[in-house]
C-alpha angles and dihedrals in degrees: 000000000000123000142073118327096208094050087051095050085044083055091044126090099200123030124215128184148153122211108340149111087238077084092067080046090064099039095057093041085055095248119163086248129198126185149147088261128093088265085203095059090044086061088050092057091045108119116232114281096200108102092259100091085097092055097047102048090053090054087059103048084041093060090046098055085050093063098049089040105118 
């Protein structure tokens, strides 16, 4: 099979998977996911879904130019 990895597991309905980051792919599209990986801990490392992410990041980068500023 040829095409996108990410469109198919956005088609699919159930997500299986060994050992790969396709399985982050389901989680945040909200696939019943299954893999090799603690799928727990895989929850744990997902980064926040809420619209904030941008704001976060630049306060970070912020902070951090701060830092080096002279």
């Amino acid at each position: 099979t040829t095409g996108s990895a990410e469109e198919m597991i956005a088609n699919c309905d159930v997500l299986l998977t060994r050992f790969s980051s396709t399985a982050f792919v389901g989680l945040a599209l909200g696939k019943e996911t299954y893999s090799d990986f603690d799928m727990d801990q895989m929850r744990r490392l997902m980064p926040e879904q809420n619209n904030s992410a941008a704001s976060k990041i630049a306060e970070v980068c912020r902070g951090l130019l701060e830092a080096v500023r002279p």
